[in-house]
N, C-alpha and C positions, 0 to 999 in steps of 0.2 A: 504493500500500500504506500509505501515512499516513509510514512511518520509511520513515528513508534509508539502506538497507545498502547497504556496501560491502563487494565481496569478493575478494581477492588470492588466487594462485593462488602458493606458496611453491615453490620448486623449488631444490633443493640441499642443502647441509650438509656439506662436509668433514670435520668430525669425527665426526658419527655417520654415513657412508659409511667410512669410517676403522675404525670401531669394529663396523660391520654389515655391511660391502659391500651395504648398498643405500644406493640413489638417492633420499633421502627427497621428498616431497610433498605440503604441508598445503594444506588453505582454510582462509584468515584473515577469514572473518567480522566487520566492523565497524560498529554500529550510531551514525552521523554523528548528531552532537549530544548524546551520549553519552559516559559510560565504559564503556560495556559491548560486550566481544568476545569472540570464540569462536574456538581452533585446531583446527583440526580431521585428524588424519591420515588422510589419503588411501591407503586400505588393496588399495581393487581398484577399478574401472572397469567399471561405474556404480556410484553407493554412493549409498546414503541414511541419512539421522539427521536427528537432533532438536537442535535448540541450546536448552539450559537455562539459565532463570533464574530465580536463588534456589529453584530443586530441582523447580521445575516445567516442563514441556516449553512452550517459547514460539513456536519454528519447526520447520517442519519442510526438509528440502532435499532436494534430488536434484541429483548429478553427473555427466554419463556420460562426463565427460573432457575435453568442450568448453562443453558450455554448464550452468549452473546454472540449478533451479528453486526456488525458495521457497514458503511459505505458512506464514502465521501463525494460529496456535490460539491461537482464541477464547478468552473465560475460561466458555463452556460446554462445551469440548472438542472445538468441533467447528474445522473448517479455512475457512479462507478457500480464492476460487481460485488455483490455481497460480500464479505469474507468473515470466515470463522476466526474471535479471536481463541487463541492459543490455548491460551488460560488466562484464569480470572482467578485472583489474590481472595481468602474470605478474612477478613479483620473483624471479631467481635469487640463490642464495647462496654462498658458497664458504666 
C-alpha cells in the first residue's frame, strides 16, 4: 500500500465503563512515519468508515470484529484495492 499502518484494537476503560456500563472498544489507526492517527469507536460489528485528513476522506476500512480491511482514496476519489491488514495489536485498558 506505499504507508505503513498500524492498527490496535483498544479494549477497556474503567472510567467510562464507570460512567456508561459499557465495555468500550476503539481502533487506533496509526500511520508509521508519521504524526498522523485516527481513534476510532467501535460502535457494532462489522462497521465501516473513513479516516480523514485535513477534512478530506483519505481511507476507507472495514471491521467485522477480527480482521480489518483498508483502502486508500485516490486524490481522484476513486479506491484503491482492498487489503488485508496483517495484524492488528489488542491493548487492554483499565
Amino acid at each position: 500500500m506505499g504507508e505503513n499502518l498500524n492498527v490496535i484494537l483498544q479494549q477497556g476503560g474503567i472510567r467510562e465503563f464507570e460512567r456508561t456500563g459499557v465495555y468500550p472498544e476503539y481502533l487506533f489507526f496509526n500511520l508509521l512515519g508519521t504524526k498522523q492517527s485516527w481513534r476510532i469507536r467501535i460502535k457494532q460489528k462489522p462497521q465501516q468508515g473513513v479516516l480523514k485528513s485535513k477534512g478530506a476522506a483519505a481511507y476507507e476500512y472495514s471491521f467485522d470484529g477480527h480482521f480489518c480491511q483498508i483502502r486508500k482514496v485516490n486524490s481522484d476519489g476513486s479506491f484503491s484495492v482492498w487489503m488485508e491488514l496483517e495484524s492488528i495489536s489488542i491493548e487492554m485498558r483499565d
